[in-house]
N, CA and C atoms as an extended XYZ file, in Angstrom:
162
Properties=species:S:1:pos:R:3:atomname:S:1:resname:S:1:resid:I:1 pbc="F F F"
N         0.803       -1.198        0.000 N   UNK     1
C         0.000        0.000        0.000 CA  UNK     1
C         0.852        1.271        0.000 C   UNK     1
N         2.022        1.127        0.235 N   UNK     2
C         3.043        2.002        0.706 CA  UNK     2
C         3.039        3.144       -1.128 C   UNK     2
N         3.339        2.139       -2.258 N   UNK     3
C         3.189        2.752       -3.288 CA  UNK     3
C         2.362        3.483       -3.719 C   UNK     3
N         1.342        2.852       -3.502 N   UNK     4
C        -0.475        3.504       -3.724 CA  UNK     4
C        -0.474        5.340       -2.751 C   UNK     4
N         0.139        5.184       -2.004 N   UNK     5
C         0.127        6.385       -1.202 CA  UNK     5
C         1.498        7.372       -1.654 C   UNK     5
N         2.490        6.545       -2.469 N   UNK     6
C         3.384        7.847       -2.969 CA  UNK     6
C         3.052        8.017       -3.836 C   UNK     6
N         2.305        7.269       -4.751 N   UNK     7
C         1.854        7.872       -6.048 CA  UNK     7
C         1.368        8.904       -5.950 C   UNK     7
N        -0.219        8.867       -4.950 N   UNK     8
C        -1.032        9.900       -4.639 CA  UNK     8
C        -0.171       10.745       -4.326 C   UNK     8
N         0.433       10.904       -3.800 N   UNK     9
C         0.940       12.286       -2.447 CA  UNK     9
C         2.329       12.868       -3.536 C   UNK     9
N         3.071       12.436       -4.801 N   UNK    10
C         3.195       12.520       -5.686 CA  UNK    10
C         2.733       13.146       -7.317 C   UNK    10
N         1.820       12.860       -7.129 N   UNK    11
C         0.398       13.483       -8.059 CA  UNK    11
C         0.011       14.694       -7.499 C   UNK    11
N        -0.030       14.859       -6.448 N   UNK    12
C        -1.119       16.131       -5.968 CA  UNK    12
C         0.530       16.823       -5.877 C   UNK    12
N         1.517       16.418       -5.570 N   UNK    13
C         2.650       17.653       -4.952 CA  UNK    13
C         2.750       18.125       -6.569 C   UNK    13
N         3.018       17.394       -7.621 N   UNK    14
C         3.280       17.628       -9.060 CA  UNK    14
C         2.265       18.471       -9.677 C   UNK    14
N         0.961       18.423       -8.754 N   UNK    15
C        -0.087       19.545       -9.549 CA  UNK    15
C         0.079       20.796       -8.773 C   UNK    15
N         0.400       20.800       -7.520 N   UNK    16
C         0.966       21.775       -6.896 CA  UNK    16
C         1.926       23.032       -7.397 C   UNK    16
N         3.063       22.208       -7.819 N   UNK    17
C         4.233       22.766       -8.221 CA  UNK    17
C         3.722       23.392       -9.758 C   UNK    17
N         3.062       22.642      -10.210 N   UNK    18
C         2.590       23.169      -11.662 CA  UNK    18
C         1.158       24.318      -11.690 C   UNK    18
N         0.744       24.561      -10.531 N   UNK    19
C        -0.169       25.200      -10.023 CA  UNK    19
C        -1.560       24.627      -10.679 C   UNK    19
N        -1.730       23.627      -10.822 N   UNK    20
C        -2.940       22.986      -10.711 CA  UNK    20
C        -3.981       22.452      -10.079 C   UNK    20
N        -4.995       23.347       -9.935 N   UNK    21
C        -5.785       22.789       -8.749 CA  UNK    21
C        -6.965       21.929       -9.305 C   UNK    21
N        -6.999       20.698       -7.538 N   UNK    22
C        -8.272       19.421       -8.085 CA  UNK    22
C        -9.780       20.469       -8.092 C   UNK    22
N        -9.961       19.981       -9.196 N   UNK    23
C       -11.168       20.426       -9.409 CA  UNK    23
C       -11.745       19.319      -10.175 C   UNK    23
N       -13.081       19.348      -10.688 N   UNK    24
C       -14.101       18.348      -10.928 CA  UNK    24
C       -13.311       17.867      -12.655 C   UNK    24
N       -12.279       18.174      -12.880 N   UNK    25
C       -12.082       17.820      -14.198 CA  UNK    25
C       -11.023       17.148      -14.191 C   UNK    25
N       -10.049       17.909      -13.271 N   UNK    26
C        -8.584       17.173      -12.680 CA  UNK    26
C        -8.532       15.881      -11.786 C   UNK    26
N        -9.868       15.886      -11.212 N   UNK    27
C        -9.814       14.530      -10.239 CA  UNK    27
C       -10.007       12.920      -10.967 C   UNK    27
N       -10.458       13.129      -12.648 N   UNK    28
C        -9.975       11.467      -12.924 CA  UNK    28
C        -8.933       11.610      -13.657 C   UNK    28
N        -8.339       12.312      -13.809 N   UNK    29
C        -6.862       12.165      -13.950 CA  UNK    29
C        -5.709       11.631      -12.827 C   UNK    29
N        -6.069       12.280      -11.663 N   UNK    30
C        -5.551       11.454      -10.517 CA  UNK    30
C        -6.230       10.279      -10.197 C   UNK    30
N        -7.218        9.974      -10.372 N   UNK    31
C        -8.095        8.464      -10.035 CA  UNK    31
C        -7.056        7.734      -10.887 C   UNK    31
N        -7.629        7.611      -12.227 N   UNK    32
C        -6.502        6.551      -12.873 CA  UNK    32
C        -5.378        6.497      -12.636 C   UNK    32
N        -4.303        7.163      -12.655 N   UNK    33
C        -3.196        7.236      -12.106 CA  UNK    33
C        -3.113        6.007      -10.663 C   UNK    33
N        -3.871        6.447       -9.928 N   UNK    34
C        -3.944        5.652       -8.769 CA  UNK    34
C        -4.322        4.469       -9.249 C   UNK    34
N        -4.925        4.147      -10.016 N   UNK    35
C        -6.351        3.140      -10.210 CA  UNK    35
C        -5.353        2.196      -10.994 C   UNK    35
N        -4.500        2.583      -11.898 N   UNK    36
C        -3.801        1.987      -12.862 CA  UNK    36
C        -2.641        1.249      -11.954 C   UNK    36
N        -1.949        2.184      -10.954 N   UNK    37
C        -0.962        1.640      -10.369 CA  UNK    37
C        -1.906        0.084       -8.854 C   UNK    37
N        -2.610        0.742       -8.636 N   UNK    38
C        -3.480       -0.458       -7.321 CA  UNK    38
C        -3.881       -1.539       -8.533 C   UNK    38
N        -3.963       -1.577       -9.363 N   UNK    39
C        -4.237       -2.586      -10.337 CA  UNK    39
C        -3.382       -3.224      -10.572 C   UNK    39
N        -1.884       -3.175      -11.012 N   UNK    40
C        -0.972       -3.888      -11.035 CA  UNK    40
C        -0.792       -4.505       -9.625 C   UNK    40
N        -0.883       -3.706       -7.939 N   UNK    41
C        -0.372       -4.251       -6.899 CA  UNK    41
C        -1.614       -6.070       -6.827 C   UNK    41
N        -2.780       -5.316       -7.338 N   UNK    42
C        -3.966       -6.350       -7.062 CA  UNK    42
C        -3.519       -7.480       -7.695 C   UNK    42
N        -2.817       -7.522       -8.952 N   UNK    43
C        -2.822       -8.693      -10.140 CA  UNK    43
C        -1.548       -9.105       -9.919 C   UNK    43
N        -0.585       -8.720       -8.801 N   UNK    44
C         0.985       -9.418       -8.989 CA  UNK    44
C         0.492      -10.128       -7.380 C   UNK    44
N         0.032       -9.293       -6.697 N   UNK    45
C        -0.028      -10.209       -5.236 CA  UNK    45
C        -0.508      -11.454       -5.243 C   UNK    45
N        -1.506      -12.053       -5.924 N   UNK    46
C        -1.759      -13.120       -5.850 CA  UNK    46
C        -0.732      -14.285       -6.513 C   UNK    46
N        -0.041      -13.553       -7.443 N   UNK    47
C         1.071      -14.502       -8.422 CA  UNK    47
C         2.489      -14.676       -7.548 C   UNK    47
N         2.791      -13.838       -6.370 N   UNK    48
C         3.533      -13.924       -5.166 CA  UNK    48
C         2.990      -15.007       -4.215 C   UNK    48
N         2.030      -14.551       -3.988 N   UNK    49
C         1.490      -15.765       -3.023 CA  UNK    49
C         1.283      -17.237       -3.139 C   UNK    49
N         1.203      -17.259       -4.820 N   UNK    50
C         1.540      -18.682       -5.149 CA  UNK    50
C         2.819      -18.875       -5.700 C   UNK    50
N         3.258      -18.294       -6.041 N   UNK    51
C         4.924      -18.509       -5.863 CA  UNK    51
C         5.305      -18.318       -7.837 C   UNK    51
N         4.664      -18.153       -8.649 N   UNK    52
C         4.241      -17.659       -9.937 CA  UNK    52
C         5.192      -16.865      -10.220 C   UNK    52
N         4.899      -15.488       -9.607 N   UNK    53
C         5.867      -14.124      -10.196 CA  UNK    53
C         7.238      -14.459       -9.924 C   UNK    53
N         7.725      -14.014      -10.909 N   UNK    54
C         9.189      -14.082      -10.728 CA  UNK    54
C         9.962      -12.613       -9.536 C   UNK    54
């Protein structure tokens, strides 16, 4: 989960610095971002747990 939370906190400092504020147009741009990266953590953990992923 550790990733999922620098992404975010990553994303928002990068709209910061670029002076971009969340507003109703900017917020699924950060969803996916997030959404894309918790998607890979969802689909490799189970291939760890059975011993699969390299």
């Amino acid at each position: 989960m550790l990733p999922l939370g620098l992404v975010s906190l990553l994303a928002y400092a990068l709209m910061a610095i670029m002076d971009i504020s969340l507003k109703v147009a900017t917020l699924p741009v950060v969803t996916l971002g997030v959404g894309i990266d918790y998607g890979i953590y969802i689909y490799r953990a189970p291939l760890l747990i059975l011993g699969v992923a390299d």
